[in-house]
C-alpha positions in Angstrom: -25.4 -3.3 27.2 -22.6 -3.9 30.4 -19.7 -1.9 30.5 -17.8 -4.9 29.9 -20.3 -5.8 27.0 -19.3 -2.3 25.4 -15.3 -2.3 26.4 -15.4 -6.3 24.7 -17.4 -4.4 21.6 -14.6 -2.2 21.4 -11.7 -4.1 22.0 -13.2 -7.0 18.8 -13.2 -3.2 16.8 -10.0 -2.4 17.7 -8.4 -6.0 17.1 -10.7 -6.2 13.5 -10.0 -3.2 12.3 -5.9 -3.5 12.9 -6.0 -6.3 11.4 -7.2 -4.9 7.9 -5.2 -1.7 8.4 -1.5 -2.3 9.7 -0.3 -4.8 7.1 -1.1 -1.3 4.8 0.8 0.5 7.1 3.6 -1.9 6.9 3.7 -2.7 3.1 3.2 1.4 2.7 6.7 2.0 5.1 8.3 -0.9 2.1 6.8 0.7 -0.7 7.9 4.5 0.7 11.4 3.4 1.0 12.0 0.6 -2.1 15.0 -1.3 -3.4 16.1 -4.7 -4.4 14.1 -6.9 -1.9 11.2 -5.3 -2.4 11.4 -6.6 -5.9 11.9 -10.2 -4.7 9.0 -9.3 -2.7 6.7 -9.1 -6.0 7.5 -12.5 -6.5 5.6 -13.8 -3.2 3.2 -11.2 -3.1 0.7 -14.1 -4.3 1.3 -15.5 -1.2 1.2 -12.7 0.6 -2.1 -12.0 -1.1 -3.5 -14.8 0.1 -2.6 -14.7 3.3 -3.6 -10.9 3.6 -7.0 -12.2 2.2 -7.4 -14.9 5.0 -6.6 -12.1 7.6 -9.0 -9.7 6.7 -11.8 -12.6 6.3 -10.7 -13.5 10.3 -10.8 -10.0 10.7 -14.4 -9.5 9.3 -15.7 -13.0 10.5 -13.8 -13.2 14.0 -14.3 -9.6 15.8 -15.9 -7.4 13.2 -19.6 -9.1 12.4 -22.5 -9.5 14.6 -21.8 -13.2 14.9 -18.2 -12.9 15.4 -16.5 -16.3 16.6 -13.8 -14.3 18.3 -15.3 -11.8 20.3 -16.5 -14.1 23.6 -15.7 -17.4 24.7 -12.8 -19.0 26.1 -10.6 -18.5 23.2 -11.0 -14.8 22.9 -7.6 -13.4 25.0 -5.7 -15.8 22.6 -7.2 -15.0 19.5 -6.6 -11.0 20.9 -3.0 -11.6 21.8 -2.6 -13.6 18.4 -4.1 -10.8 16.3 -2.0 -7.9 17.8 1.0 -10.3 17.4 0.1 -10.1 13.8 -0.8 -7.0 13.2 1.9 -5.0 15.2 4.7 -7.8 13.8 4.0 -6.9 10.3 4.5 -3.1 10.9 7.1 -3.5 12.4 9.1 -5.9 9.7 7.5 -3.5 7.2 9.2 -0.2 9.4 12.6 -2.1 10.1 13.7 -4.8 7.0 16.3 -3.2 5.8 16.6 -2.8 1.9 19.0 -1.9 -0.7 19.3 0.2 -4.0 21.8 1.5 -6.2 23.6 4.2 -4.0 22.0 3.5 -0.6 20.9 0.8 1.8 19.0 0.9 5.0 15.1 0.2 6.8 12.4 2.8 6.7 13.4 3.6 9.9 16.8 4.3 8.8 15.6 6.7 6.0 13.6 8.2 8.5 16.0 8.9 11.1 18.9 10.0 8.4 21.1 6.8 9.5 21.0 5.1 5.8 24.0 3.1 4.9 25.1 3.4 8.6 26.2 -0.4 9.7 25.7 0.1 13.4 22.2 1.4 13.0 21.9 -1.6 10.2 22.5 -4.6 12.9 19.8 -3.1 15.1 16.9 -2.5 12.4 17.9 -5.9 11.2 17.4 -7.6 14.7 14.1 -5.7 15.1 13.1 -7.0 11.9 13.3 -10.6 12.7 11.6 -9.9 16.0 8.9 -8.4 14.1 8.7 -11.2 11.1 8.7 -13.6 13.9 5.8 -12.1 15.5 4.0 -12.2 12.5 4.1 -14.5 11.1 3.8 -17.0 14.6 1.0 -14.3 15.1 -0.6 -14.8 12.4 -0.7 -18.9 12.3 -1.6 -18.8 16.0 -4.8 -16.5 14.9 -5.6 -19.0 12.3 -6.0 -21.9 14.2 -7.8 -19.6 16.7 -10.3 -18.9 14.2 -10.9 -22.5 13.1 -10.9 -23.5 16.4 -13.9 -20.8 17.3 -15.4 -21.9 14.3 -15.5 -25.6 14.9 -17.0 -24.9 18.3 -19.2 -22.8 17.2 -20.6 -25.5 14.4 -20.6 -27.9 16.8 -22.6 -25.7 19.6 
């Protein structure tokens, strides 16, 4: 095994194993810090579900198996840059969306920083938040069709 053999082993580790375990980290920073989206939330969780589903089967299929699809080729810096797009995007929606209850409103971050309810803080975390659910979710479609594509090529190879 190269050094470059070994570093591409762990980058494919790496990229596989984010994949499965930052959309926890994000859903736990909305779950820590609930209010009324998060129950509109429930509502597409199927679909959320689903797509969570799909990621970890990319994840276990495109870097993590002995066959992966993802790990070499041509495609692999796209499908990399596509999976951290994904995975970082999520936390970060999951660390900034900002939320509502009752007697106070703000982001994770807010909570964590002791800025909840504070508007100036709110118009940041809110811009951060689209940055992030922007790359995810363009992350996360751009991995998909990196996957099928590395699957295709491999069927047909």
């Amino acid at each position: 095994m190269t050094l470059t053999s070994s570093r591409r082993d762990t980058t494919a580790l790496l990229t596989g194993v984010s994949l499965i375990v930052l959309p926890l980290v994000g859903a736990a920073f909305k779950i820590l810090w609930p209010g009324w989206m998060l129950v509109i939330i429930l509502f597409v969780s199927p679909v959320l579900l689903i797509g969570y589903g799909l990621q970890v089967a990319i994840a276990a299929s495109g870097f993590l198996s002995a066959r992966a699809v993802l790990r070499d080729g041509e495609r692999r810096r796209p499908a990399l840059w596509a999976a951290w797009l994904t995975a970082i995007g999520v936390v970060v929606v999951g660390l900034f969306f900002g939320d509502g209850g009752d007697s106070s409103w703000g982001s994770a971050f807010m909570y964590i920083v002791g800025a909840e309810s504070d508007d100036g803080v709110a118009a940041v975390s809110s811009v951060l938040a689209w940055v992030g659910a922007i790359a995810w979710i363009g992350g996360w479609i751009w991995l998909v069709v990196e996957w099928i594509r590395a699957l295709i090529r491999r069927r047909r190879g």
